[in-house]
C-alpha positions as CSV (number, residue, x, y, z in Angstrom):
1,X,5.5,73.6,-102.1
2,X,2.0,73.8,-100.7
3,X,-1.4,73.6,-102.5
4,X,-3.6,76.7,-103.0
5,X,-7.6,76.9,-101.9
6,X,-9.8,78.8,-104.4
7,X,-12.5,80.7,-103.7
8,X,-16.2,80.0,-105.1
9,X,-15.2,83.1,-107.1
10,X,-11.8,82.4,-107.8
11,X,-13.2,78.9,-109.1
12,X,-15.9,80.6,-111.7
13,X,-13.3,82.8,-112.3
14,X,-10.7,79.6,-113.4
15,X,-13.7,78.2,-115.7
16,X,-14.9,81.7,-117.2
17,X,-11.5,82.3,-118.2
18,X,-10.0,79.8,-119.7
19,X,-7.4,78.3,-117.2
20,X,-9.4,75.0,-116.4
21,X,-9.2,74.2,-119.7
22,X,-5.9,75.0,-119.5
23,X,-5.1,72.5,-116.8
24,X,-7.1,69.9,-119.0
25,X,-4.7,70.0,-121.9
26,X,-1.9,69.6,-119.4
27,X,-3.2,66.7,-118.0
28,X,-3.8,65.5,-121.3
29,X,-0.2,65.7,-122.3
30,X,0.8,64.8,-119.4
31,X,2.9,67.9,-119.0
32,X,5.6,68.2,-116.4
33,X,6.6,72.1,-115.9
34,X,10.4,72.6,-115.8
35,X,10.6,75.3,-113.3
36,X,8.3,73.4,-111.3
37,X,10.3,70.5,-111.5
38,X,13.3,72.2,-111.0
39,X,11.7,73.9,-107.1
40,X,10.4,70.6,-106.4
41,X,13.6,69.4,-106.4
42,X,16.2,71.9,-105.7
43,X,18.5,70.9,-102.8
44,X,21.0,73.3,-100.6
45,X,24.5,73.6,-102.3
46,X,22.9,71.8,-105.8
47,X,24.9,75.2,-107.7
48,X,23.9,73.6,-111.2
49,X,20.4,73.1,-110.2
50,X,19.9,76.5,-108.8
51,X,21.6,77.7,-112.0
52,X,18.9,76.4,-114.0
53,X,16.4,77.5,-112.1
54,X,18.1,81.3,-112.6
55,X,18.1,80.9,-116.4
56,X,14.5,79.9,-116.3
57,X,13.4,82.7,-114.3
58,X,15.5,85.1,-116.2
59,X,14.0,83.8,-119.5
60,X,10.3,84.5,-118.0
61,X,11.0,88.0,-116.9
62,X,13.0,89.6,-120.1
63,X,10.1,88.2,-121.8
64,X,7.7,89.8,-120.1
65,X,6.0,93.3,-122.1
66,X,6.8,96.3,-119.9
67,X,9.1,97.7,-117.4
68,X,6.3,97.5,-114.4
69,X,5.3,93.9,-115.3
70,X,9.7,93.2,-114.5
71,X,9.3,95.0,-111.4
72,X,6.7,93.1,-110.1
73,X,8.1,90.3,-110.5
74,X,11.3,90.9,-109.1
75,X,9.4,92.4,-106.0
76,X,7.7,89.3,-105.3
77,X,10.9,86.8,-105.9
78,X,12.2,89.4,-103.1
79,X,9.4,87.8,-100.7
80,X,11.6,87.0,-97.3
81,X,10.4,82.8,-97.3
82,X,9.5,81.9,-93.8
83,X,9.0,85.8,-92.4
84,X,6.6,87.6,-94.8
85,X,3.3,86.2,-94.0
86,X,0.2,85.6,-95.8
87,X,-2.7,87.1,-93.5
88,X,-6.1,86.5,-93.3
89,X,-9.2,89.4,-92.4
90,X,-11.6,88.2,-90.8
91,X,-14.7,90.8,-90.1
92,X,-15.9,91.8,-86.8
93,X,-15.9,94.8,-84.4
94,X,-13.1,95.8,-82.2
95,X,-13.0,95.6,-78.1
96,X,-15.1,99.1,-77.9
97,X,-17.9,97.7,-80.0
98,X,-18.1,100.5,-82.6
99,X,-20.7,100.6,-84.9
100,X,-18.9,99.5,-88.1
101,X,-16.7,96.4,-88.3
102,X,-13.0,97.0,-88.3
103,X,-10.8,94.8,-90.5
104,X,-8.2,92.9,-88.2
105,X,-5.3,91.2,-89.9
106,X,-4.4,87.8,-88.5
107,X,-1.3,85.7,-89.4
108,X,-2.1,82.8,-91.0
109,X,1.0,81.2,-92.6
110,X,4.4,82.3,-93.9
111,X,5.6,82.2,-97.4
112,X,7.6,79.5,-98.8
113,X,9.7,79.4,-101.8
114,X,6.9,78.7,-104.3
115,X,4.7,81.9,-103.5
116,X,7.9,84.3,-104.4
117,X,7.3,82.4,-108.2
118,X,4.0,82.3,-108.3
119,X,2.6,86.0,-107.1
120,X,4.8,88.1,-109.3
121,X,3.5,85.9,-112.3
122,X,6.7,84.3,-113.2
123,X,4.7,80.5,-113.0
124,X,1.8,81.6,-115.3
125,X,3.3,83.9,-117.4
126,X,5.2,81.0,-118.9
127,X,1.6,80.1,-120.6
128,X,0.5,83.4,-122.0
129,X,1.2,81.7,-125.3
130,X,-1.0,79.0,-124.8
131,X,-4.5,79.3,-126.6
132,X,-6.8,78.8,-123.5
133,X,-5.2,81.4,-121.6
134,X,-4.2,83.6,-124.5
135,X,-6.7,86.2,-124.0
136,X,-6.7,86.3,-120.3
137,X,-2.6,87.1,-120.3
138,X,-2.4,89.2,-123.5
139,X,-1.9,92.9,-122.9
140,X,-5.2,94.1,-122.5
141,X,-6.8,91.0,-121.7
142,X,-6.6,90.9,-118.2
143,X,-9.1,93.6,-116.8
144,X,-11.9,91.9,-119.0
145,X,-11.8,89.5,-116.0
146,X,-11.0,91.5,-113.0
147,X,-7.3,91.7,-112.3
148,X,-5.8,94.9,-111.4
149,X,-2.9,93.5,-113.4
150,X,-1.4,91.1,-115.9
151,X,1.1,90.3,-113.2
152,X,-2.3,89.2,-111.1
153,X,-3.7,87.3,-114.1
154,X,-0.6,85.6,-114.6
155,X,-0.2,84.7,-110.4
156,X,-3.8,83.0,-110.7
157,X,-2.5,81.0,-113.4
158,X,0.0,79.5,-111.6
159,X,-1.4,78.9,-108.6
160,X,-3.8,76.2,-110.7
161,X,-0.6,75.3,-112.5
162,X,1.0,74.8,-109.1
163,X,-1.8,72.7,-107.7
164,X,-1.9,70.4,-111.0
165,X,1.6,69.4,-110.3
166,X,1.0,68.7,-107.2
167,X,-2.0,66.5,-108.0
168,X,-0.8,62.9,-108.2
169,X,1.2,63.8,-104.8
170,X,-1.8,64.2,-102.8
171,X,-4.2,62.0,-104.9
172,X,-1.9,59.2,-103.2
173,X,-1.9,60.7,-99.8
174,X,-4.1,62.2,-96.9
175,X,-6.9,62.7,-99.5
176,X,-7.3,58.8,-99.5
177,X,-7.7,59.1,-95.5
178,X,-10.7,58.7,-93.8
179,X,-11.8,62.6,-92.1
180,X,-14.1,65.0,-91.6
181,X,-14.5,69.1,-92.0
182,X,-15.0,71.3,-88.8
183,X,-16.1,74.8,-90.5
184,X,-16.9,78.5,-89.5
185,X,-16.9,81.4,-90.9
186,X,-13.3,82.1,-91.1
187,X,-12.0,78.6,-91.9
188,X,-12.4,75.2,-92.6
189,X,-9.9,72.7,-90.8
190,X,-10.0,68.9,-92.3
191,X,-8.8,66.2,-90.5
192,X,-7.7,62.8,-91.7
193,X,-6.8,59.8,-89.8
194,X,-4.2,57.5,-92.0
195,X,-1.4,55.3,-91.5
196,X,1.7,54.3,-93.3
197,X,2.7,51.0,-95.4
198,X,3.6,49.7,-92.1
199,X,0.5,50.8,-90.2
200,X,1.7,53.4,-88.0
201,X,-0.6,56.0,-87.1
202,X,-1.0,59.1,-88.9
203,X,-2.7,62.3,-88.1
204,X,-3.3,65.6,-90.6
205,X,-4.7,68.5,-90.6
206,X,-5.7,71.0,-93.3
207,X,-6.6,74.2,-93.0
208,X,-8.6,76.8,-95.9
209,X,-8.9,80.4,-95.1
210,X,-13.1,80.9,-95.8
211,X,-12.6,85.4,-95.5
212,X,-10.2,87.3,-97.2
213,X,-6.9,87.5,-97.0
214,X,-4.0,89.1,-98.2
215,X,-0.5,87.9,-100.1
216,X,3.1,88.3,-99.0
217,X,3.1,91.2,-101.6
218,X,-0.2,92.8,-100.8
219,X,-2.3,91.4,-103.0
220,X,-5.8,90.3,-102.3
221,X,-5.9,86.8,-104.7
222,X,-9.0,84.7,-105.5
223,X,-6.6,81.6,-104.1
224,X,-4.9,80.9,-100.8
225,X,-2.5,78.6,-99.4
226,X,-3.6,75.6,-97.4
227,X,-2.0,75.0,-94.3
228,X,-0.9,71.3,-93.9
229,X,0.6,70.0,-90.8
230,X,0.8,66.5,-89.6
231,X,1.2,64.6,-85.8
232,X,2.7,60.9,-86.2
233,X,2.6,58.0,-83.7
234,X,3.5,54.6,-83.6
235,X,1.4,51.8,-84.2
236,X,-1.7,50.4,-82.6
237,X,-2.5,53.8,-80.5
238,X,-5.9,53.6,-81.9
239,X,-7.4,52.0,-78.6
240,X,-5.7,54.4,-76.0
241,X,-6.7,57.3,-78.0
242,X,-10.1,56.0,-77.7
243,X,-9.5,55.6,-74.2
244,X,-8.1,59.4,-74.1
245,X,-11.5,60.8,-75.3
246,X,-13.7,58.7,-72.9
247,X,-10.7,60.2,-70.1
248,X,-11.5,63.7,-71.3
249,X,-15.4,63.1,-71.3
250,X,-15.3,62.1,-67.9
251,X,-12.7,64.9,-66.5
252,X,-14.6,67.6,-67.7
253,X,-18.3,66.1,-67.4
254,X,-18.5,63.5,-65.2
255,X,-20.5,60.3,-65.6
256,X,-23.3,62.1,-67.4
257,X,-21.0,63.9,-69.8
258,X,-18.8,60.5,-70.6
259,X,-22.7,58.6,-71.1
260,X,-23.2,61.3,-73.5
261,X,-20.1,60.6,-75.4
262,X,-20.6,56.6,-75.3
263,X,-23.9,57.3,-76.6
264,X,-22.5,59.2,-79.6
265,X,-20.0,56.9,-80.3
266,X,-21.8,53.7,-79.9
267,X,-24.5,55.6,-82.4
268,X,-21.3,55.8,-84.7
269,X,-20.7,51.9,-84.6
270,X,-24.2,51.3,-85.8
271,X,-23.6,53.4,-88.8
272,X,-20.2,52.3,-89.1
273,X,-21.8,48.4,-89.6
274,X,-24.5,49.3,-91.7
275,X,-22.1,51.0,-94.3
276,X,-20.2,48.1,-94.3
277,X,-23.9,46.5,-95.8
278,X,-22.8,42.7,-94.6
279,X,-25.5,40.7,-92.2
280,X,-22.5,39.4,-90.0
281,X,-20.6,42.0,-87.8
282,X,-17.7,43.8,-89.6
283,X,-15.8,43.2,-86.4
284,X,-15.3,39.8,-87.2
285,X,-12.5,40.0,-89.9
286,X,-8.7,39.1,-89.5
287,X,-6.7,42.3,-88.4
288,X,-3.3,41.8,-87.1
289,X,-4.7,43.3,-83.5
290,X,-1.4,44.3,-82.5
291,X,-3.0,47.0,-80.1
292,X,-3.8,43.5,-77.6
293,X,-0.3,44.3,-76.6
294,X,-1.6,47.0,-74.0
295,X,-3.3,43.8,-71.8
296,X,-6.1,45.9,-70.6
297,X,-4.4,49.1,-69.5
298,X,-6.4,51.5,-72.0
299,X,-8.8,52.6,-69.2
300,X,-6.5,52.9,-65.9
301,X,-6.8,56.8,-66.2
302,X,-10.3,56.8,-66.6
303,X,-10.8,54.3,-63.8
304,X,-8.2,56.6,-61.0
305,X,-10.7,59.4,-62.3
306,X,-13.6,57.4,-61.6
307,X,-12.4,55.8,-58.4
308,X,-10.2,58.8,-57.1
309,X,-11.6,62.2,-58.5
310,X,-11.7,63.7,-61.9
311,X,-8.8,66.1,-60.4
312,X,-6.5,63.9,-59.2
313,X,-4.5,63.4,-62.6
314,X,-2.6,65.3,-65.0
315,X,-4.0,66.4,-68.1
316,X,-1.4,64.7,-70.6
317,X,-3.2,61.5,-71.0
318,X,-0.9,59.9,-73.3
319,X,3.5,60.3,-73.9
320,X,5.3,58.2,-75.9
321,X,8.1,57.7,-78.0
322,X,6.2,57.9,-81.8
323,X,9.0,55.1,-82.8
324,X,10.7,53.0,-80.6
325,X,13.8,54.7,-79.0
326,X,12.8,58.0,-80.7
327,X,13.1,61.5,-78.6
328,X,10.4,63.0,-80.4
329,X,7.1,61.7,-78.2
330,X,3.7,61.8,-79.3
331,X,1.3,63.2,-77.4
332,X,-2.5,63.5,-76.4
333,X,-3.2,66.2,-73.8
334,X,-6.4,67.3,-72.7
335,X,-7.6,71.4,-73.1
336,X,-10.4,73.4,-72.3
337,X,-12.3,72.9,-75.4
338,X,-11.3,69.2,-76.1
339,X,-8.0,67.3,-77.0
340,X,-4.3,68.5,-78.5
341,X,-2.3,65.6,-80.6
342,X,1.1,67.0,-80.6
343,X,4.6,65.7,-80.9
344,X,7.6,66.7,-78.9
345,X,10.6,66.6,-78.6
346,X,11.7,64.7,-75.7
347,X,13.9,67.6,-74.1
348,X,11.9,70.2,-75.2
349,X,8.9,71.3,-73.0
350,X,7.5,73.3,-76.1
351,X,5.4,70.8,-78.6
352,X,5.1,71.3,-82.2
353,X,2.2,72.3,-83.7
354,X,-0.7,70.2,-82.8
355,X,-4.1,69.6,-83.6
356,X,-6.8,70.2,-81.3
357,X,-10.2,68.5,-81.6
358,X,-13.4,69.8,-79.9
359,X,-15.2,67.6,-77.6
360,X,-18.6,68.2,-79.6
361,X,-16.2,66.0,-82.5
362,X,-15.4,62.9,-80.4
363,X,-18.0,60.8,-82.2
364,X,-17.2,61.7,-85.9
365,X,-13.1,61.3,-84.6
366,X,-14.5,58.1,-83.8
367,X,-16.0,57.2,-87.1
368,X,-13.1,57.9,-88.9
369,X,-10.8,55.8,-86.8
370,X,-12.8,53.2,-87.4
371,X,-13.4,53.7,-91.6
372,X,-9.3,53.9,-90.9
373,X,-9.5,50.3,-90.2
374,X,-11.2,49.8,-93.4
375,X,-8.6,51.5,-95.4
376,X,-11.1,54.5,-96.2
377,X,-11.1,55.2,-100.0
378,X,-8.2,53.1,-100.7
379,X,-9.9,49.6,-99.5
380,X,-6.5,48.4,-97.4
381,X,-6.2,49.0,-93.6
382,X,-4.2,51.9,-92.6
383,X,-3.5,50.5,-89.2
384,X,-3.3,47.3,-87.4
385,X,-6.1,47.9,-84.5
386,X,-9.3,45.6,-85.3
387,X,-12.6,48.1,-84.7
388,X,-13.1,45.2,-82.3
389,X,-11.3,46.5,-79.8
390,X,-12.2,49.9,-80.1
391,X,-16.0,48.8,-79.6
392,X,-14.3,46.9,-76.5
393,X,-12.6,50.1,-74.8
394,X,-16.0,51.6,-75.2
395,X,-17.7,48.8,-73.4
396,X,-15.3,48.3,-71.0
397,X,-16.2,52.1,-69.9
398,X,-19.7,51.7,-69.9
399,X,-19.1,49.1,-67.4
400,X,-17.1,51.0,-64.8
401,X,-19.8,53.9,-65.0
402,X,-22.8,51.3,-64.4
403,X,-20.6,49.9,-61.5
404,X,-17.6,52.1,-60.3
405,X,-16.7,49.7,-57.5
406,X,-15.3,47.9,-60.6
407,X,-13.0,51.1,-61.0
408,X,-12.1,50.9,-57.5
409,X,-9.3,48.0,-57.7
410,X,-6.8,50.7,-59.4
411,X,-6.0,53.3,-56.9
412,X,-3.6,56.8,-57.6
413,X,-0.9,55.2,-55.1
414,X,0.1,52.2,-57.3
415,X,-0.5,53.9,-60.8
């Protein structure tokens, strides 16, 4: 399943309407929705499973009040999952500059399962009985609030339905990460920097179309899906990643650009100690400091860059195994506009989808690495590298750019 974004409309829309109080008395009851349960679930070759989720569909449809309202839902349970694609449209003018903007679609993300029971209406129309939505599902109801269709009514329903369920899920995950919001006019990409109960490093991005789009079935809904996708590593990479963005400074900027990005990020320490609001440095706290076990290597890039030439390197900064003897590899690689996390598979020159993170965002990465260390909004550590040795790697670079003959005893030959 994957949670859906609402418009500011779609969101006036879910209180003028009745379905937020709708979710309320679900919450309240603590209601679990059977077909919901049932996708959430269902596992390849489970025949009794899928059986039930058959009946319930079947049950939803032959209940629904005309012949067109059946049809539509069947059309959208017909959605090919992982081919039809939602698609956003974005305004601008074409390549020859005319006068009036032309609409351009642009893929955004296919449909899964849970879109082919949610657009035709078969999720919401299961709660056309219920009082708070009562009048925005009866017959006539719908066009008092906009919807070409009952069909439509009933698909904004359950996209509110589906995110409810999936609540608790992500009330225990990434939202708890530390992050921050890069926005334009188009979208709005969030990314989180976690861990796992064992404090290995987690990265995730999500991503909310801002400008219209439309649904697998053509449909032009007040909600969206939000595109989740997630890069893992090991533990203790904090420091090298630090290491990486001072690497990528420097490659693309030189000394003045890399000064710049110290300067940001040392700015980001002061702010980071005077959340913490203690008169003693937040640095000095037990972590387990299980990054020490890199003995001072963070920096050799930066210092061959320093000593040799900023072109005298390849741009992956970073490849390694994201668990010990794994053959999927995570990855830092430096781009035009900034870094790529990625993982790979060990074989496979193609990478997975990564996340790329402008240059301009190197000091609020920074920031949330180090609230990471804090546990972010859940108060325990998500990883096991002190901010003490971030602050160090930092240092360490100022260091070889006020003296680069310090740089100078690691040379390209030996590296």
């Amino acid at each position: 399943m994957h949670e859906y974004y609402f418009t500011e409309q779609g969101e006036q829309l879910a209180e003028d309407s009745g379905v937020n109080l709708l979710i309320k008395q679900l919450t309240k009851e603590q209601y679990e929705d059977p077909l919901l349960r049932d996708l959430d679930s269902a596992r390849l070759f489970d025949y009794e499973r899928e059986e039930k989720i058959q009946e319930r569909v079947q049950a939803i449809v032959q209940g629904a009040c005309s012949l067109e309202e059946k049809r539509a839902m069947y059309a959208a349970l017909a959605i090919d999952v992982y081919k039809d694609m939602w698609v956003s449209e974005p305004e601008g003018t074409d390549s020859e500059g005319r006068l009036f903007a032309v609409q351009s679609q642009v893929p955004f993300v296919p449909a899964v399962e849970i879109d082919a029971y949610t657009l035709g209406g078969v999720v919401g129309m299961r709660y056309a009985s219920r009082h708070a939505v009562r009048s925005l599902l009866a017959k006539d109801g719908y066009e008092r609030y906009g919807f070409a269709s009952r069909n439509e009514a009933a698909a904004f329903v359950g996209a509110r339905v589906v995110n409810y369920m999936l609540e608790d899920r992500y009330s225990q995950g990434a939202d708890n990460f530390p992050g921050f919001s890069i926005e334009d006019d188009t979208m709005r990409r969030t990314i989180s920097i976690g861990g796992t109960i064992h404090g290995d490093f987690r990265l995730q991005e999500r991503t909310e179309l801002l400008c219209p789009v439309i649904s697998p079935i053509g449909t032009r809904p007040e909600f969206r899906p939000i595109k989740v996708h997630a890069v893992s590593a090991y533990h203790s990479v904090e420091q090298s990643i630090v290491a990486g963005l001072l690497e990528s400074a420097y490659r693309h900027g030189g000394s003045l650009e890399t000064r710049f990005v110290i300067g940001v990020m040392q700015r980001t320490v002061d702010a980071f100690v005077r959340r913490q609001g203690v008169t003693t440095s937040p640095f000095a706290v037990p972590y387990a400091d299980y990054g020490t076990d890199s003995f001072g290597t963070d920096l050799i890039r930066l210092q061959i860059l320093i000593s040799e030439g900023r072109d005298k390197l390849g741009t992956t900064m970073m490849s390694q195994p994201y668990w010990p003897q794994s053959s999927e590899l995570f990855e830092m690689v430096d781009g035009e506009e900034g870094v790529i996390f990625q993982n790979r598979a060990h074989h496979n020159p193609v990478p997975g989808l990564g996340i790329e993170l402008p240059r301009e965002e190197y000091g609020r990465f920074l920031g949330s690495l180090l609230e990471q260390t804090t546990g972010g909004n859940s108060g325990s550590p998500f990883g096991r590298t002190s901010p003490h040795q971030l602050l160090g790697i930092i240092s360490e670079a100022q260091d070889y750019l006020d003296h680069p003959e310090k740089a100078d005893i690691v040379s390209l030959s030996n590296y």
